[in-house]
C-alpha positions in Angstrom: 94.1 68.8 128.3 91.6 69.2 125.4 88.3 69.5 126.0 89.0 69.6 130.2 87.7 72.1 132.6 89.8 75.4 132.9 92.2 75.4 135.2 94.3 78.0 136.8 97.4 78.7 137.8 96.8 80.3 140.6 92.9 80.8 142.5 94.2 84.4 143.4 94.1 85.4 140.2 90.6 83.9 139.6 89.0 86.3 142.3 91.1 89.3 141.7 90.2 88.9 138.3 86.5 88.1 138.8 86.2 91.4 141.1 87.7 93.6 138.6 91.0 94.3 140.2 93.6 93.0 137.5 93.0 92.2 133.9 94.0 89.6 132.1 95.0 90.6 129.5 95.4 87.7 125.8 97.6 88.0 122.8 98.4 85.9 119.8 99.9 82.3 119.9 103.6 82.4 120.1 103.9 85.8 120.1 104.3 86.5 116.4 105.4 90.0 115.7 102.1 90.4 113.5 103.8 93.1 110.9 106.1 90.7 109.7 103.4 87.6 108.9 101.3 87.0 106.7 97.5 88.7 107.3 95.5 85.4 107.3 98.6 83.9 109.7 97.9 87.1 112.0 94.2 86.0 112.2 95.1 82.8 112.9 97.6 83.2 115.5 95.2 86.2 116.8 91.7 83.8 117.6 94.0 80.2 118.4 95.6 82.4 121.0 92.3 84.0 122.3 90.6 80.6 122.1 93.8 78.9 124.0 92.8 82.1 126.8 89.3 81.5 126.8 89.9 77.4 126.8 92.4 78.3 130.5 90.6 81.2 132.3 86.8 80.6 131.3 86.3 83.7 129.7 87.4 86.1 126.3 89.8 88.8 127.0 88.4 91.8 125.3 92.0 93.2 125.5 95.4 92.0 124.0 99.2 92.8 125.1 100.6 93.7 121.5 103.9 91.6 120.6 106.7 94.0 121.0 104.1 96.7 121.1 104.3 96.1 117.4 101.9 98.0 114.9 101.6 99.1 111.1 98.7 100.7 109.4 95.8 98.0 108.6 96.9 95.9 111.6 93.3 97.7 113.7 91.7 95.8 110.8 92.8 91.9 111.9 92.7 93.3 115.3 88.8 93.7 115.5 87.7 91.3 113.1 89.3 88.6 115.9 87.4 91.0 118.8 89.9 92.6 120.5 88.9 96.1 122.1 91.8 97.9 123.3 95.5 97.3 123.7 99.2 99.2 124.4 101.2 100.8 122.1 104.9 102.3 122.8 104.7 106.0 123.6 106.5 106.9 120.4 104.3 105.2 118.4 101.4 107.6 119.5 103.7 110.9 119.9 105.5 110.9 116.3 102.0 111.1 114.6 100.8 113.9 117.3 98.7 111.8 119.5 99.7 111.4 123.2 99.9 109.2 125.8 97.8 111.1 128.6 94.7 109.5 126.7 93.2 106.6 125.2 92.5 107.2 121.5 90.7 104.6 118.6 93.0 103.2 116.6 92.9 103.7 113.1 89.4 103.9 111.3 88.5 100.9 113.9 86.9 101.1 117.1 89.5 99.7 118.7 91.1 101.7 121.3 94.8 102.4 122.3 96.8 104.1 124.8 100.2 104.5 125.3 103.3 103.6 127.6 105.0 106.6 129.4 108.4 106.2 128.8 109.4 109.2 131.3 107.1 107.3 134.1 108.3 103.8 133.1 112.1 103.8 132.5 112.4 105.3 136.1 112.4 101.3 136.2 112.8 100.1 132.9 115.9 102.2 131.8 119.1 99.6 131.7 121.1 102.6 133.1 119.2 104.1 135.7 116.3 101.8 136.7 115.7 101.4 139.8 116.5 97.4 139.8 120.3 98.3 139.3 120.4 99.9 142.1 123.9 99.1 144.7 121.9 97.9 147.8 119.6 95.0 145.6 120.6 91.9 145.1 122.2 90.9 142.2 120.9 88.8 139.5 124.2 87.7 137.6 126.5 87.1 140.4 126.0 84.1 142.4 128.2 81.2 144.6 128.8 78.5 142.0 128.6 75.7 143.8 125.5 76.8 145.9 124.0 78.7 143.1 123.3 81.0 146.3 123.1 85.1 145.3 125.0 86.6 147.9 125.8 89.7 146.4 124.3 92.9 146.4 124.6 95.2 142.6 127.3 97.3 144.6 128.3 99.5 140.8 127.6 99.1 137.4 131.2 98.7 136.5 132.0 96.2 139.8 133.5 92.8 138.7 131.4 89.5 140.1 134.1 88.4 142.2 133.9 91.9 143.8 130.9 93.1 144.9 130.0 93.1 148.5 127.6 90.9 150.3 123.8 91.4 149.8 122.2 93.3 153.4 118.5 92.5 153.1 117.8 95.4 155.4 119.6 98.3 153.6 118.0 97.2 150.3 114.5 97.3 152.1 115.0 100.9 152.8 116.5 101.5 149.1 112.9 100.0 148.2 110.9 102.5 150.3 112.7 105.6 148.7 112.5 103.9 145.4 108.6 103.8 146.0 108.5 107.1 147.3 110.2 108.4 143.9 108.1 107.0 141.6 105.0 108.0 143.3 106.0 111.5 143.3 106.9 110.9 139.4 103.7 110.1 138.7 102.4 112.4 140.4 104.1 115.9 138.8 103.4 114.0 135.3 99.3 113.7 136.0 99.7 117.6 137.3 101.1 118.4 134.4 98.4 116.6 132.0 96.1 118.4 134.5 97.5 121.8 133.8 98.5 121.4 129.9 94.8 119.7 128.6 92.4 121.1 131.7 91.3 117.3 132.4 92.6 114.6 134.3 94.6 112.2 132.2 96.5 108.8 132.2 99.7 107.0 133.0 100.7 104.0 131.6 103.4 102.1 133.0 103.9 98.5 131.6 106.8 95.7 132.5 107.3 92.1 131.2 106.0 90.4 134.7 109.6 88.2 134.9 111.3 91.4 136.4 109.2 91.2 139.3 111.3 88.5 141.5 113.2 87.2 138.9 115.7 89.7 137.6 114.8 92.4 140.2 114.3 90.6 143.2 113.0 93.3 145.2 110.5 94.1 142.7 107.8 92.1 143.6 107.7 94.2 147.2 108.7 97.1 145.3 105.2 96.3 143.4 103.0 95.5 146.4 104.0 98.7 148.2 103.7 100.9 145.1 99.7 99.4 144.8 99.3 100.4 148.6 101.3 104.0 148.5 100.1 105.4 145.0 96.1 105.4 146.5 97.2 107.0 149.3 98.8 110.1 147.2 95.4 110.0 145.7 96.3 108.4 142.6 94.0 106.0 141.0 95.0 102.6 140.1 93.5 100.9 137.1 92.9 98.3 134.5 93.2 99.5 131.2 89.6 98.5 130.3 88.8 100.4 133.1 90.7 103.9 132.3 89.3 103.3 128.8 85.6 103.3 130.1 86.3 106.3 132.2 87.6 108.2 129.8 86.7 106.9 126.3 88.7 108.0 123.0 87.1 111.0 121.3 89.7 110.9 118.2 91.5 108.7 116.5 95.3 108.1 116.1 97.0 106.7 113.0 100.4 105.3 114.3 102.7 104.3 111.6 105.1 101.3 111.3 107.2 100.8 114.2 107.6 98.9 117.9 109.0 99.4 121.4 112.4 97.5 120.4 115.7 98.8 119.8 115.1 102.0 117.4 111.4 101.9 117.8 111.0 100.4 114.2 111.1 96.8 113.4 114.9 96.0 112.9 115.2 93.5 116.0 113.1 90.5 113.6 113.7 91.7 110.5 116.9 93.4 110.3 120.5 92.4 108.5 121.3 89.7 110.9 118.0 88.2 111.0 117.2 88.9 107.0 117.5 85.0 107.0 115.3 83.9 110.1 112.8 85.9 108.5 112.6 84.8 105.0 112.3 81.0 106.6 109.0 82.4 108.7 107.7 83.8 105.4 108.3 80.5 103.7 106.5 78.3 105.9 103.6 80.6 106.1 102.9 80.9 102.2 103.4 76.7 102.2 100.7 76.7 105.3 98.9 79.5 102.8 99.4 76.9 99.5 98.4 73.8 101.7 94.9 75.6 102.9 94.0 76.8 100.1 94.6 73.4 97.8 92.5 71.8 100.4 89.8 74.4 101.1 87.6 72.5 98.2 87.7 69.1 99.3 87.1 69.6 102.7 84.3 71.1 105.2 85.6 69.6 108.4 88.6 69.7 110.4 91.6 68.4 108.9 93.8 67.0 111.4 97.3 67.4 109.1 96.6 71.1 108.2 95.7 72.1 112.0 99.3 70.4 113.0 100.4 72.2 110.3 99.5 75.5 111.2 100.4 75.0 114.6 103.9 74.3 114.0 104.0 77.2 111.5 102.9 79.5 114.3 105.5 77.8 116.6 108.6 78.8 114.0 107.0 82.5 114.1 107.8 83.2 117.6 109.2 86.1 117.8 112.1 85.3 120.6 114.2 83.5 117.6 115.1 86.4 115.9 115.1 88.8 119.3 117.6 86.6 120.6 120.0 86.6 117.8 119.8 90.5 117.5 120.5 90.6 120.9 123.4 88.2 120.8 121.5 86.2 124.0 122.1 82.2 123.3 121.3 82.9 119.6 123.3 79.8 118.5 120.2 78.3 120.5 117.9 80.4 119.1 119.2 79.6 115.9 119.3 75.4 116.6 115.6 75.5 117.9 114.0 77.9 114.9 115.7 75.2 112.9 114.4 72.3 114.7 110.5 73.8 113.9 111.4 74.9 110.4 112.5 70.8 110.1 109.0 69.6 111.4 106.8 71.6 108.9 109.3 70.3 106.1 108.5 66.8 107.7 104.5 67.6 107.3 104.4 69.0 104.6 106.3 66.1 103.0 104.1 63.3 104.4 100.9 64.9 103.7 99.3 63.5 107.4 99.3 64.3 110.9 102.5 63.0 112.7 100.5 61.1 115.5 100.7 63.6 118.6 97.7 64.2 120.2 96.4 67.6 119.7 95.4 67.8 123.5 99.3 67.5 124.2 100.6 70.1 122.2 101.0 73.8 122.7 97.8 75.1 121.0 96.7 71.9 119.7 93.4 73.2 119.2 94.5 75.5 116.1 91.6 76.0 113.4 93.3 75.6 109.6 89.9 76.4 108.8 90.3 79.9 109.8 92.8 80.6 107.2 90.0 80.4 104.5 87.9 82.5 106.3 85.3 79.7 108.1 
C-alpha cells in the first residue's frame, strides 16, 4: 500500500541482494518502449518506475533493464537526468557502430555506461531453433493431459505432433541438463579466450534472459541455472553483476548506438510497424492530451493534482509495450487489442470529467505517479 513499509517478495532476495551477489536491476513503469513516446512521458515513466522500485525494495537501483533493449540517439540524455548509471543494449546495437560487446563503454556524450548482450553466448539458449530448452529429453511446455492439465510429455522433435510425443523421463532429461551446462561453459569459455587473445585484456560476456524461462517455459532451466552458477567458477570464470563488471573494468570510450532494439529485425518495427501503425498513433494521442492537460494546469497549481496524476498513470498504462508486441506476434492480439482499448477508454473518461475517478491511489498500479514531473518540478 501507499505510504507502507517495503515489502518483498521473497527475503532471499533481500540478503543476496544486500551482500552484493545479484542486482536488482529497475526500469520504466509499464515498460514503455521509450523511442516511441514522448520525451517528458519517458521521464515520467523513467522516475514513477524507479520511485515504485525504491517504494518495494528500500533502495534506488543505479541500473535499469532497457525495454526491448530499445535505444535511439538522445535517449542517454532522459536516461541520466532520472539517475540511471548503466544498462544493456542488444549486441547489434553496439557492433553496427564499431563498438563491441567484450566491454562496457559510456553511452553517448553521457556518463552513462553500456554493455552489450552476446548473442553467440546467449542464443546457445535463447535461439527458438537450437536452444537448449527445445531440447527432446525436456519436458514440454505446450503439450499437456487436458483434463489434468498434467505435462507428461517430453519435447521428443520439433516437428512431433502433441498427441505424439513420448512420455517425459525426469532422469534422462537430468543428464541432457548436465551436458547442456557443460556446453555452455566451454562456450564461454573459447569466447573470453578469444577476447583474451584479440584485445590483450580480459573481457566480458553478457548473457541476459527474460526470468519466465527459468521454470516456466523451460522447466529445467531453473536447475540448468543453479548448476551453471556452481560449474562456471569452477572453470575459473567469474560471475558478476553488471555494476560490478562495470567497476572492474570502467568504459574508456564512448559508443554512439543508433536507432534500433533486440526485436524482430533489430529496429523498431514490432510497436511501430504496419500492423500496429494504429496502436501507435492511439499511445501518441493520449500522451500529447496528458502533455495539453499539464501544461494548461502547470499555472494554477503548485501541489499535487490528484486528476492529472490518475491521468498520467493511465496514460503510462495504454503505453505498455506488450499491446503492440502481441499483435505483431499474432499471440492473443484480439486481447491485446480489447485491453489497449479498455485503457485508451479510461483516459477518454478523465479527460472528459476533468476529476479523479475515486480509486485510491494506494490501490492502483503506480498510484504514486508525479504529473508534476511533466513540467519539470
Amino acid at each position: 500500500m501507499r505510504g507502507a513499509s517495503p515489502r518483498w517478495g521473497s527475503t532471499r532476495w533481500r540478503r543476496l541482494a544486500d551482500a552484493g551477489v545479484v542486482e536488482l536491476l529497475g526500469g520504466p513503469a509499464t515498460h514503455p518502449v521509450l523511442p516511441l513516446v514522448r520525451e517528458p512521458i519517458a521521464d515520467l515513466a523513467l522516475v514513477t518506475g524507479l520511485d515504485d522500485h525504491t517504494r518495494r525494495v528500500g533502495t534506488r537501483p543505479p541500473g535499469i533493464w532497457l525495454p526491448e533493449c530499445a535505444y535511439q540517439p538522445g535517449l542517454e540524455h532522459v536516461l541520466a537526468r532520472a539517475g540511471v548509471r548503466h544498462l544493456m543494449l542488444d549486441g547489434p546495437s553496439l557492433r553496427h557502430v564499431g563498438a563491441g560487446t567484450s566491454r562496457a563503454w559510456t553511452l553517448g556524450d553521457s556518463d552513462v555506461a553500456v554493455v552489450g548482450r552476446d548473442l553467440d553466448v546467449t542464443y546457445r539458449v535463447w535461439s527458438p531453433r537450437r536452444g537448449y530448452p527445445g531440447g527432446r529429453w525436456y519436458r514440454d511446455f505446450h503439450a499437456y493431459h487436458h483434463e489434468s492439465g498434467l505435462k507428461l510429455s517430453r519435447v521428443t522433435g520439433a516437428q512431433v505432433p502433441s498427441d505424439h510425443k513420448a512420455f517425459y523421463d525426469p532422469e534422462r532429461a537430468a543428464r541432457a541438463l548436465s551436458q547442456d551446462v557443460d556446453d555452455f561453459v566451454s562456450v564461454v569459455h573459447r569466447r573470453l579466450s578469444e577476447i583474451a587473445t584479440q584485445d590483450g585484456r580480459p573481457g566480458l560476456v553478457v548473457a541476459a534472459y527474460d526470468t519466465e524461462l527459468f521454470g516456466h517455459w523451460w522447466h529445467e532451466g531453473v536447475d540448468w541455472l543453479a548448476a551453471l552458477l556452481t560449474r562456471l567458477p569452477q572453470a575459473g570464470i567469474a560471475v558478476s553483476t553488471m555494476a560490478k563488471a562495470i567497476q572492474a573494468m570502467p568504459p574508456s570510450s564512448a559508443a554512439h548506438p543508433q536507432r534500433g532494439s533486440w526485436g524482430l529485425g533489430k529496429d523498431l518495427s514490432v510497436w511501430d510497424g504496419d500492423d500496429v501503425r494504429g496502436m501507435l498513433d492511439a499511445q501518441l494521442w493520449a500522451q500529447d492530451e496528458l502533455l495539453k492537460a499539464a501544461a494548461e494546469r502547470h499555472g494554477d497549481r503548485l501541489g499535487r493534482d490528484a486528476w492529472l496524476d490518475e491521468l498520467a498513470e493511465t496514460v503510462l498504462l495504454a503505453s505498455a509495450s506488450d499491446w503492440p508486441f502481441m499483435v505483431s506476434h499474432d499471440s492473443s492480439a484480439g486481447y491485446a487489442r480489447s485491453r489497449l482499448d479498455s485503457v485508451l477508454g479510461e483516459v477518454e473518461r478523465l479527460l472528459t470529467r476533468r476529476c479523479p475517478g475515486g480509486t485510491d491511489p494506494g490501490s492502483r498500479p503506480f498510484g504514486q505517479a508525479d504529473a508534476r514531473l511533466l513540467n519539470g518540478a
